[in-house]
N, C-alpha and C positions, 0 to 999 in steps of 0.2 A: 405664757410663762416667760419668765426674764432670761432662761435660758440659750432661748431662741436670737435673741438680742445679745446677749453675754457671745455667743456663738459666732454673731458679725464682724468682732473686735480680734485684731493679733494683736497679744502683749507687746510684742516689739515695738509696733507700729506706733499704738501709742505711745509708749515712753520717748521713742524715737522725736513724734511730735509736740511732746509737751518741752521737750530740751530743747525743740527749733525754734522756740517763742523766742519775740523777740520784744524790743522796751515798745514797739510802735503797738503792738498787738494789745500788754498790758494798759497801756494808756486806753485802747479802741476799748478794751474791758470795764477799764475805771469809771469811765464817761454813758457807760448805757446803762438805762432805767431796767430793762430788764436783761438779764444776763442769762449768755449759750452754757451748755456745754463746753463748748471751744473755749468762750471768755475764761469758764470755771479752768482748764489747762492755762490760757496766758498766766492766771493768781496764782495758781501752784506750781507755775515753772521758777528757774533760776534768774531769770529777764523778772520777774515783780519784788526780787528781793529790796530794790534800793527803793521802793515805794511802798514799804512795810506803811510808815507814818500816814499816807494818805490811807491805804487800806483799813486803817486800826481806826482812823478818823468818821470811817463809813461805816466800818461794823458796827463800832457803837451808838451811832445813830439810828442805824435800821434796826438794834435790836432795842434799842428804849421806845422808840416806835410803836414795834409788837408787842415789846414782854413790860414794858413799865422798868421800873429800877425795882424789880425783884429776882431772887434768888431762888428757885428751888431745890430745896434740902430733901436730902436723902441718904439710908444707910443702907448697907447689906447686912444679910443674915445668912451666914452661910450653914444649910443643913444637913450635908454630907460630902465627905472627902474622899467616897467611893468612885473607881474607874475603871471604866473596861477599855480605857483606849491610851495608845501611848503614842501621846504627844511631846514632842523634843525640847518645850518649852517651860513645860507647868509643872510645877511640884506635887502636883495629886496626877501625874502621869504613873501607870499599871507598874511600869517597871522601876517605879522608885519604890524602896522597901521601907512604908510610914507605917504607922498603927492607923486602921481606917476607922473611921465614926461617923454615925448616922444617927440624926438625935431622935430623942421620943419624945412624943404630945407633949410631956412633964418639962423634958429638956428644953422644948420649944417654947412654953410658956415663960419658963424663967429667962431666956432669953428677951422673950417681947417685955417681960416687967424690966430690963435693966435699958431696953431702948427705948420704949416709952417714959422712962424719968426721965431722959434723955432731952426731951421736947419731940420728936421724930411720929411723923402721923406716915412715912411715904417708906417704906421697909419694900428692897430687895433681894430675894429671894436666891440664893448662888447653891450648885450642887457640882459636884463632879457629872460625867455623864457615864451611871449606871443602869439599865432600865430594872433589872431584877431590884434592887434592892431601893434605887428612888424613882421609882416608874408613876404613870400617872393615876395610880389609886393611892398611895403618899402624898403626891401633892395636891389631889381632893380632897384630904383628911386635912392636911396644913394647910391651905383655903379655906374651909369650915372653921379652924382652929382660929383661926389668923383674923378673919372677917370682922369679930367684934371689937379688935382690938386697932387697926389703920384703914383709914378712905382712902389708901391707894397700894396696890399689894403688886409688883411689880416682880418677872421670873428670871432665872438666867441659869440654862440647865439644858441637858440634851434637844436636840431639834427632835419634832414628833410628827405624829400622823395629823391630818386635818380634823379629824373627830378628835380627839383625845385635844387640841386646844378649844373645839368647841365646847363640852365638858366643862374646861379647865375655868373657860371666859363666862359659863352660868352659873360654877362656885366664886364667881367674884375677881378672877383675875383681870386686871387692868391694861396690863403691856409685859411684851416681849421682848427680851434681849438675845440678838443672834448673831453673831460676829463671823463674818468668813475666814476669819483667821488673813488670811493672803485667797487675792482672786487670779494668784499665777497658778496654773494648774499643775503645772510639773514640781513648782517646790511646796505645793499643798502636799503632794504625795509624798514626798521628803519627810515633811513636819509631822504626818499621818501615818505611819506605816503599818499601825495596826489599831482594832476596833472600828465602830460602827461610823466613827468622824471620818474614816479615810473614803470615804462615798462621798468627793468633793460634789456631784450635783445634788443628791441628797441634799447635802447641806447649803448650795445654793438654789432651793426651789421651795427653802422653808418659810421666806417669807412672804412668796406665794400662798401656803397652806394658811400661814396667817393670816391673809387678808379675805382669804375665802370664808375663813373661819369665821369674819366681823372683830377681830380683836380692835379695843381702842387706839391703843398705841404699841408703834415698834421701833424697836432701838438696832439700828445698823453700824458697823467698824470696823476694821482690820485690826492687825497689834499690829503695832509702827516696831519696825526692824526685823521684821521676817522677809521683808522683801522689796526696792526702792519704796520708796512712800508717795511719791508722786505719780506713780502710776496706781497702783491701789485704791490711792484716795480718788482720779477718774473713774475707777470702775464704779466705787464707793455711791459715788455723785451718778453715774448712769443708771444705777443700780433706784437711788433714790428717786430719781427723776420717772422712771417704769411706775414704782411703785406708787408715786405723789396719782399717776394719772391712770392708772389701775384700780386702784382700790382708796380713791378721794375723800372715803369718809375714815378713813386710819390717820391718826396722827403719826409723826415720827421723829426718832433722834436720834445725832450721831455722836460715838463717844472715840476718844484720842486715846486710846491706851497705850503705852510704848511699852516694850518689851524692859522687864524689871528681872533684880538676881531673886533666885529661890536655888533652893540647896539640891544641888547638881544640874545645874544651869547651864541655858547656849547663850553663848555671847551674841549680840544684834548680828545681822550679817551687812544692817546698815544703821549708824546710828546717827540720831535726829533731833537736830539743835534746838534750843527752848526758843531759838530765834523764828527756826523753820516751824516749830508749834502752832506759833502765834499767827505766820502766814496763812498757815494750813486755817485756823479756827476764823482769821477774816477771809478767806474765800470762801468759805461755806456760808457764813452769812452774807454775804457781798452775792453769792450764787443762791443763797435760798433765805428768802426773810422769813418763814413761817417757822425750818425746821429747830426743835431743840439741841443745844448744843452743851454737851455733858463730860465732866472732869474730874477726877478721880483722888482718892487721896494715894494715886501711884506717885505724883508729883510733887514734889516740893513745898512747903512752907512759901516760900518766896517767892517764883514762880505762879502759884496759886492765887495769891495775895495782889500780884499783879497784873493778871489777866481777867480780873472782874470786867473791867472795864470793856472788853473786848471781843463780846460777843457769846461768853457764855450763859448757861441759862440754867443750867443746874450744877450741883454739885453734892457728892459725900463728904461726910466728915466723920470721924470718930471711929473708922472702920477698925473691924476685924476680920482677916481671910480665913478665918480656920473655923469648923464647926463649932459652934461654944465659947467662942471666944469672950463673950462678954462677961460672962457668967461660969459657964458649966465646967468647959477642961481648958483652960488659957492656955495653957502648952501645948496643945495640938498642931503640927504644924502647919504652917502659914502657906495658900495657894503662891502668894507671890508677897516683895517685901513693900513694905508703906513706908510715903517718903513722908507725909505730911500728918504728924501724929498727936496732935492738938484735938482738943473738947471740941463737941459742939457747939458749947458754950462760946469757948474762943473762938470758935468760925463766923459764928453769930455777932461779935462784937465786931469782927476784924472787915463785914458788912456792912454793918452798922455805922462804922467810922467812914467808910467811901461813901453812905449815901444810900446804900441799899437795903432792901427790906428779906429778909428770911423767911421764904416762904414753906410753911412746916405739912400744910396738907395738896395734894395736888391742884395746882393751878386753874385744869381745863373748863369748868363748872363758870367762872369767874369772866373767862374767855370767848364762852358758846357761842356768844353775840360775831365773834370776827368770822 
């Protein structure tokens, strides 16, 4: 269990060490074929800032390498804004007073009719985490439901039992999204102070259950500004590394979320420059050629636009955070706010112009051979 390992680490420590890096360390990083852990701290320290342009040189090599000059596209579907837990960050946290929604089969289809016009074969799955009300005989029903309509049906919703994703992975589900929030344990407990999320190892031992489970793929992250970002993203990267050689036949990806306004919002307690972004996203290819690296429409038009080049591998477009959004009740409100609010269509061209290909059903099929 990654626990056990998580358990060897003092947060101090590291952060401590990743700030002692120094420019000879990054260079010692830049120049090996295959790269530590440790290397992975010199790129995310403050010492590899002024070697952004060599780094961004690398990532996008190593990732035209593995991935070709495509894109994989992707949207969420968000199907309930129900919560038992109150999180200091999110807008479908218990003690914000919203009207809750939880769609029906009916609701659900009319949603897949307005993303499948769309072009979109790769639909995301997002819930609050309620078990009574979207527990996992819900999302058997919307699996069954879902199955004839995309080749890649991807989840992002309470962590569960090991049974209940094996279940979930024979009605067709694909991959996993589990985000530690922050892997500082005293200010998880901050950010958590009630419901079933506040069980920080709980929710760090779920992507253990996952892999026990056989899931295909699983998606690891922090939200960037709940807590330094350079140490997180270490654990992040330890965390990946357990699992790449644990359970070798999972795929996996990691996503950049930074902490966005939703109505009655915490301000970041660290905020993280679209400079540090970009760092952040070539160390992790620079540290892992295989993993996927995933971006959200939380960011920007322009920002977005400019980091194709650099190492990401997927991406949404056309999002909506709120149950129903596309379709059913547009008003409902929003889990968090979207910065980059363009068509698929327009994502699809703005691809197209750098050179890249939009990849609209999942990849891995195409890939097996690596």
């Amino acid at each position: 269990m990654f626990k056990s390992i998580f358990d060897q680490y003092e947060w101090n420590e590291v952060k401590t060490g990743i700030y002692a890096k120094t420019s000879r360390d990054v260079e010692q990083a830049l120049h090996q074929q295959r790269r530590t852990l440790d290397d992975f701290a010199a790129l995310i320290s403050p010492a590899a800032a002024p070697y952004l342009g060599q780094m961004a040189a690398i990532s996008n090599a190593l990732t035209r390498q593995r991935f070709g000059n495509t894109m994989q596209m992707y949207i969420p579907m968000y199907l309930s804004n129900e919560c038992q837990n109150i999180c200091t960050y999110c807008g479908f946290s218990l003690d914000n007073k919203i009207r809750r929604k939880t769609l029906t089969p009916a609701e659900i289809l009319m949603e897949t009719a307005a993303i499948k016009e769309m072009g979109f074969d790769h639909v995301l799955l997002v819930t609050g985490e309620a078990h009574q009300q979207v527990g996992t005989d819900y999302f058997k029903k919307v699996l069954q439901l879902l199955r004839p309509h995309f080749s890649n049906i991807s989840m992002e919703v309470q962590p569960m039992d090991e049974q209940d994703y094996r279940e979930l992975t024979e009605e067709g589900l694909h991959a996993v999204l589990v985000y530690q929030e922050t892997y500082h344990q005293d200010d998880y407990k901050k950010h958590h102070p009630k419901g079933r999320k506040s069980n920080f190892d709980y929710r760090l031992e779920t992507p253990d259950r996952l892999g026990r489970a056989g899931i295909h793929k699983m998606g690891l992250g922090v939200l960037i500004g709940l807590e330094d970002w350079r140490t997180d993203s270490f654990f992040t990267a330890l965390h990946l590394s357990y699992l790449e050689k644990t359970y070798w036949q999972t795929k996996y990806s990691i996503s950049f979320p930074r902490l966005r306004p939703f109505s009655g919002g915490l301000t970041p307690k660290v905020v993280m420059s679209d400079r540090e972004l970009v760092q952040l996203i070539c160390a992790y290819r620079l540290f892992n050629q295989e993993v996927e690296l995933s971006i959200s429409t939380r960011e920007e038009e322009k920002f977005r636009d400019h980091i194709v080049h650099l190492g990401i591998t997927a991406m949404s477009a056309a999002s909506k955070t709120n149950p129903g959004g596309y379709t059913v009740d547009l008003q409902s409100l929003e889990q968090f706010e979207i910065s980059d609010d363009r068509s698929a269509a327009a994502i699809a061209a703005m691809l197209k112009g750098q050179g890249y290909e939009p990849v609209w059903k999942d990849w891995d099929p195409a890939f097996s051979g690596h």
